[in-house]
Kinemage of the C-alpha trace (Angstrom):
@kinemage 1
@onewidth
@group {chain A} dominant
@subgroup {mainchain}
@vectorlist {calphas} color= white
{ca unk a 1} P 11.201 -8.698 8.081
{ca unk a 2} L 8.606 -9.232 5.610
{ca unk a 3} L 8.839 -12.648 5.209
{ca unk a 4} L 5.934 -14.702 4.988
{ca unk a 5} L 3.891 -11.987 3.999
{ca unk a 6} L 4.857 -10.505 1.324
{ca unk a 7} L 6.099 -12.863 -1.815
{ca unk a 8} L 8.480 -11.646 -4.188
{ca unk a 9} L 9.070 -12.957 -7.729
{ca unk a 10} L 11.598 -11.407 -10.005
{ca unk a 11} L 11.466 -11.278 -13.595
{ca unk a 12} L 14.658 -11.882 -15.706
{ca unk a 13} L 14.620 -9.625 -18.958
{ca unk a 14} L 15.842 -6.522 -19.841
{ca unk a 15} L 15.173 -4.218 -17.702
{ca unk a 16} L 14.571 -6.874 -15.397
{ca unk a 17} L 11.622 -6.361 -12.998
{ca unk a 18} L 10.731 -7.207 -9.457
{ca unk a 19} L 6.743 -8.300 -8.758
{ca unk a 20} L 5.584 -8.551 -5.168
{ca unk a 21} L 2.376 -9.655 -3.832
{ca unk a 22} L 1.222 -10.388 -0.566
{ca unk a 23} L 0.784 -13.643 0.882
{ca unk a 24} L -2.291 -15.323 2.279
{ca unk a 25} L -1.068 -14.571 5.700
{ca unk a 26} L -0.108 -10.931 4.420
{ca unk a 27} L -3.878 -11.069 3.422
{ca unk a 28} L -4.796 -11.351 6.885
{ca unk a 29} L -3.491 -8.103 8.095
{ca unk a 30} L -5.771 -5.718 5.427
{ca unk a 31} L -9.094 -5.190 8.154
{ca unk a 32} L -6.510 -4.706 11.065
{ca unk a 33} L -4.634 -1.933 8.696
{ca unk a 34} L -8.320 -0.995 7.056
{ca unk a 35} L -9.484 -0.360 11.014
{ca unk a 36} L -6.610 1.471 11.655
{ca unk a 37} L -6.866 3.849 8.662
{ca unk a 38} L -10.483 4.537 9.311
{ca unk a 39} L -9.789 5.333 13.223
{ca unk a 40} L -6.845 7.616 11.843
{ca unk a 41} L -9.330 9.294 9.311
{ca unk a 42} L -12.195 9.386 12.183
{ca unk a 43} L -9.794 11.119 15.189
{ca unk a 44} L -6.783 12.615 12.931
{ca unk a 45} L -7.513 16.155 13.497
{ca unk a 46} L -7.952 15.065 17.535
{ca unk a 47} L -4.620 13.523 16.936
{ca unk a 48} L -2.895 16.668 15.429
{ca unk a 49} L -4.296 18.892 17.846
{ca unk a 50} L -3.189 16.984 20.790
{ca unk a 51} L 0.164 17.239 19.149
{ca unk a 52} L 0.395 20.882 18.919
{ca unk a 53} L -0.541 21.371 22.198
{ca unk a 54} L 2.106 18.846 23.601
{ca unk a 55} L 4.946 20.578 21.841
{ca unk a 56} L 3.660 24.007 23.138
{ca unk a 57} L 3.596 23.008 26.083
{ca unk a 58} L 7.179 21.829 25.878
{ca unk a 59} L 7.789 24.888 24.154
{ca unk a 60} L 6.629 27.161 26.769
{ca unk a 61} L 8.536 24.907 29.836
{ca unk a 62} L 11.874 25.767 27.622
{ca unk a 63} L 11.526 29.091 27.846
């Protein structure tokens, strides 16, 4: 799945250890995943409380 943007080099030794790093593509996708961290931080509570009040309303039709 992550192929192509993330790299993974492993390490023989004892205890042998995995490094990963993303690639330049990978690179590409930090502003779209920045963006969408800063709209969750900007409308997160907006988020929640359209939540709550969707399974409240579902709550209330089940009764």
């Amino acid at each position: 799945m992550l192929k192509g943007w993330v790299d993974r080099q492993a390490h023989p030794g004892a205890p042998p250890r995995v490094e990963y790093r993303l690639t330049t593509l990978g690179r590409t996708l930090l502003a779209p995943i920045d963006a969408v961290g800063a709209w969750a931080f900007e409308y997160g509570e907006e988020v929640m409380a359209a939540q709550e009040a969707a399974c409240a309303t579902t709550k209330s039709l089940a009764e």
